[in-house]
BAFI-3210 file (N, C-alpha, C; in Angstrom, 3 decimals, decimal comma, padded with zeros to 6 digits):
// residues 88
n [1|2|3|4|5|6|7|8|9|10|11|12|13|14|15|16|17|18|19|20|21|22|23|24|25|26|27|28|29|30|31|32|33|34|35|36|37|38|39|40|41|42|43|44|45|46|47|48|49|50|51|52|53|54|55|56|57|58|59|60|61|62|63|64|65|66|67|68|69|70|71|72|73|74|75|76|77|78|79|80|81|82|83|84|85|86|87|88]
n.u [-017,305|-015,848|-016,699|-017,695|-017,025|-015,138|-013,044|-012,999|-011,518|-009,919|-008,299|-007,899|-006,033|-004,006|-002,816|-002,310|-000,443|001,906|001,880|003,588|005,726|006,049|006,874|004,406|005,446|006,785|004,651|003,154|004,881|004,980|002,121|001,886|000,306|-000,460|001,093|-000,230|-002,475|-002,580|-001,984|-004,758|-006,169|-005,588|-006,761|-009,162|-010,228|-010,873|-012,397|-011,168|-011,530|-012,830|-010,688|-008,276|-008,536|-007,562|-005,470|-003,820|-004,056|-002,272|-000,281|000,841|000,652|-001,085|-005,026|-007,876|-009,810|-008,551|-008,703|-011,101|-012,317|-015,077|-016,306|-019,170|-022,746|-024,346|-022,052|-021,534|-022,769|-026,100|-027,561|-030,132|-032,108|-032,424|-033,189|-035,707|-036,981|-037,242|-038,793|-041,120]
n.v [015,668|015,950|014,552|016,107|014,325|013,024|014,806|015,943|013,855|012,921|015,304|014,776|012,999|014,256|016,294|014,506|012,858|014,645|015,945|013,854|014,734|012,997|012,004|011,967|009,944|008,340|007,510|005,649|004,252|002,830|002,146|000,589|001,161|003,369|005,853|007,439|007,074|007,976|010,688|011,231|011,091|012,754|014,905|014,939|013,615|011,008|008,146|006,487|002,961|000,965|-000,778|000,334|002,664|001,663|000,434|002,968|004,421|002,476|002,829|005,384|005,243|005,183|004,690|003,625|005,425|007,915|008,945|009,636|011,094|013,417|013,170|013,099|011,980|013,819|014,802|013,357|012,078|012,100|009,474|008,912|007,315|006,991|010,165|010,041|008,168|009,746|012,132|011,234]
n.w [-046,928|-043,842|-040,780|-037,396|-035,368|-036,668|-037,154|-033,820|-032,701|-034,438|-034,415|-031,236|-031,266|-032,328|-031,352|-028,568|-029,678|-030,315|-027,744|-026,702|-027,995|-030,445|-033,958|-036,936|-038,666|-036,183|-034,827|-036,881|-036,770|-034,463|-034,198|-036,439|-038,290|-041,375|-042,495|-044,075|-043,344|-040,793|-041,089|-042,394|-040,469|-038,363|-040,025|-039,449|-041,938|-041,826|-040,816|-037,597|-037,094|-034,533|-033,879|-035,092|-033,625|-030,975|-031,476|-032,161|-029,899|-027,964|-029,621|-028,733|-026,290|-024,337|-023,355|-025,306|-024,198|-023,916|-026,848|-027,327|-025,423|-024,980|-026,870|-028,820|-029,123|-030,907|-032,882|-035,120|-038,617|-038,890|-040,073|-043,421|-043,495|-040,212|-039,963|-040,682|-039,596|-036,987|-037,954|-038,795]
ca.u [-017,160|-015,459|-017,748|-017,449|-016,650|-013,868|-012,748|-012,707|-011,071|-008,594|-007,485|-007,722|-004,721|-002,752|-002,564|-001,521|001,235|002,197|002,284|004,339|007,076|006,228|006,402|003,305|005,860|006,884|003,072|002,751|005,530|004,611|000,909|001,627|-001,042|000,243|001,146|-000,724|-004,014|-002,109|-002,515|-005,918|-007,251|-005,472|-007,065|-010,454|-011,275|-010,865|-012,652|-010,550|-012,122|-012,464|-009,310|-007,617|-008,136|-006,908|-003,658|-003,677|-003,761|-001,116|001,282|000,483|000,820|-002,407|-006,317|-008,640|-010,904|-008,343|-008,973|-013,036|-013,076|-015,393|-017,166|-020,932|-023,663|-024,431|-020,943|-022,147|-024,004|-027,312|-028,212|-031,041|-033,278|-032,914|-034,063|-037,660|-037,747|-037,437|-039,376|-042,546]
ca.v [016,571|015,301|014,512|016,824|013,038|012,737|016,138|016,041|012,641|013,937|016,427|014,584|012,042|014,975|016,359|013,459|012,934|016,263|016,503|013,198|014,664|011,732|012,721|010,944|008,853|007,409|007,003|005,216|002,435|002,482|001,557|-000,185|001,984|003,597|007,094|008,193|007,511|008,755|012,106|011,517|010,812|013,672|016,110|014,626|013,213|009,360|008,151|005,412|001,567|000,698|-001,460|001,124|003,434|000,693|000,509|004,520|004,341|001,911|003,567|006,708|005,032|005,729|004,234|004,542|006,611|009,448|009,713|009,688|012,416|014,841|013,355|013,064|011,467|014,774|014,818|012,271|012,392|011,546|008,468|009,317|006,481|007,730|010,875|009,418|007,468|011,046|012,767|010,149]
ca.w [-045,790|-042,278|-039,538|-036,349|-034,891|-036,895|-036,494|-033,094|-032,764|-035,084|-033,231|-030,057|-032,143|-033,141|-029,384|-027,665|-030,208|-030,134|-026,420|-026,215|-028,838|-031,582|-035,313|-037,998|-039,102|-035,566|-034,542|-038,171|-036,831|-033,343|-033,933|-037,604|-039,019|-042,417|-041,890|-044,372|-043,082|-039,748|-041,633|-042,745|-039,112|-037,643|-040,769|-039,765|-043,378|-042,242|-039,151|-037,744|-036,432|-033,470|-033,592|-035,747|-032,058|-029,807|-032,129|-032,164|-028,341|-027,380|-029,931|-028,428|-024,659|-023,680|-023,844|-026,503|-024,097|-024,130|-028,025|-027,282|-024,607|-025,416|-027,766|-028,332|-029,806|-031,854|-033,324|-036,014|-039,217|-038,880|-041,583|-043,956|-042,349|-038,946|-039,660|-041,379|-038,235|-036,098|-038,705|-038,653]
c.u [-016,937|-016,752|-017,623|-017,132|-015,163|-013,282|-011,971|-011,617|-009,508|-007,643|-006,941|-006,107|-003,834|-002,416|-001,870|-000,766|002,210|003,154|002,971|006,007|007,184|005,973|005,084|004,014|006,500|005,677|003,037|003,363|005,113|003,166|000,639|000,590|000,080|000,511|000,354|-002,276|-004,058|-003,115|-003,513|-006,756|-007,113|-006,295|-008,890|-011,166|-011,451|-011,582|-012,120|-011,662|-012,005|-010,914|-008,270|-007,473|-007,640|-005,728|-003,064|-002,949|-002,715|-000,008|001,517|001,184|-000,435|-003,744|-006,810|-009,935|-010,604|-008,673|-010,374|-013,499|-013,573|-015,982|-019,041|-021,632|-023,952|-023,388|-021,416|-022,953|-025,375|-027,925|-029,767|-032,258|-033,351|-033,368|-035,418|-037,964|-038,176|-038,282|-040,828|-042,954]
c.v [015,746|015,920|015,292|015,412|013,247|013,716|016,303|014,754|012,749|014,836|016,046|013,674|013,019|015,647|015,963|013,482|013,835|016,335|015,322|013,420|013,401|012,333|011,428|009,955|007,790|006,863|005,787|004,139|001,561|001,646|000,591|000,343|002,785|005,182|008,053|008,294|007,954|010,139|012,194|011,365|011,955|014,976|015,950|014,222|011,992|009,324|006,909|004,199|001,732|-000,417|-000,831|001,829|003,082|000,855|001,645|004,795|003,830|002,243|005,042|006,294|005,426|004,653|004,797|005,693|007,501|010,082|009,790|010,775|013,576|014,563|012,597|013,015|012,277|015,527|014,139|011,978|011,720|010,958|008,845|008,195|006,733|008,885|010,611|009,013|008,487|011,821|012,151|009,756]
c.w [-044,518|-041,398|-038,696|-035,697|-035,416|-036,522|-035,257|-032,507|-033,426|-034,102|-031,469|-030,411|-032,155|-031,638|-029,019|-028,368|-030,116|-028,461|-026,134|-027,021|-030,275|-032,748|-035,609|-037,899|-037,622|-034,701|-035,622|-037,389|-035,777|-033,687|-035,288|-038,336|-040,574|-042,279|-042,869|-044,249|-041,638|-040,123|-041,753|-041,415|-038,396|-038,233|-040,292|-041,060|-043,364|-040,824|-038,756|-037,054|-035,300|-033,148|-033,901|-034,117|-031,536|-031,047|-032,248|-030,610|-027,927|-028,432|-029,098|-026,949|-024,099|-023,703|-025,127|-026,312|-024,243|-025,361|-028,077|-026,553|-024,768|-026,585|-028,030|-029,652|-031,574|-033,213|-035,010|-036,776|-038,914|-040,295|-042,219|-043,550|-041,096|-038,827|-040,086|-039,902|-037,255|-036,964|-038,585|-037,289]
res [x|x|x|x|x|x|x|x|x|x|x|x|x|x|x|x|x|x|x|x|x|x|x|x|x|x|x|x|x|x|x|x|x|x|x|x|x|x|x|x|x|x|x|x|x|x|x|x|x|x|x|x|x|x|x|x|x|x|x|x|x|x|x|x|x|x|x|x|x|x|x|x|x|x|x|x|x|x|x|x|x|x|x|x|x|x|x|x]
***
C-alpha cells in the first residue's frame, strides 16, 4: 500500500510535468531516471531518493522543494519500533 508521502509527492511530479507540457517519457530523458519508475512515482507506489528528487527537479526545471510542498511529518508510515517507543 502507497504511503500518503508518496502519494502526495506523486502527484506533486505529475503536476509540474503536466503544467510544463512534458510527456513520462521526456521527464524519463530529461532527468535520466527510467520512465518506468517515472510512472511508479507519479502512481504513488515508489517513493523516490533524495537524489532521485533533485534529478526529478532539474528535469522538471524547478527545486526539489516544489515536489515537497505540502507535505508532512504525518504523511509517513509510522515504523513498528516507533510506535513501542510512543506506546511505552
Amino acid at each position: 500500500m502507497p504511503s500518503d508521502a508518496a502519494t502526495h509527492i506523486g502527484a506533486l511530479i505529475s503536476a509540474e510535468r503536466l503544467r510544463i507540457g512534458m510527456t513520462q517519457d521526456q521527464l524519463a530523458a530529461a532527468s535520466g531516471i527510467d520512465s518506468s519508475n517515472i510512472r511508479a512515482y507519479e502512481n504513488g507506489r515508489a517513493m523516490p531518493s533524495i537524489q532521485t528528487l533533485v534529478r526529478l527537479a532539474e528535469g522538471l526545471g524547478g527545486s526539489p522543494a516544489e515536489l515537497l510542498v505540502g507535505l508532512r511529518s504525518d504523511m509517513f508510515p509510522v515504523a513498528l519500533e516507533d510506535r513501542r517507543r510512543r506506546a511505552g
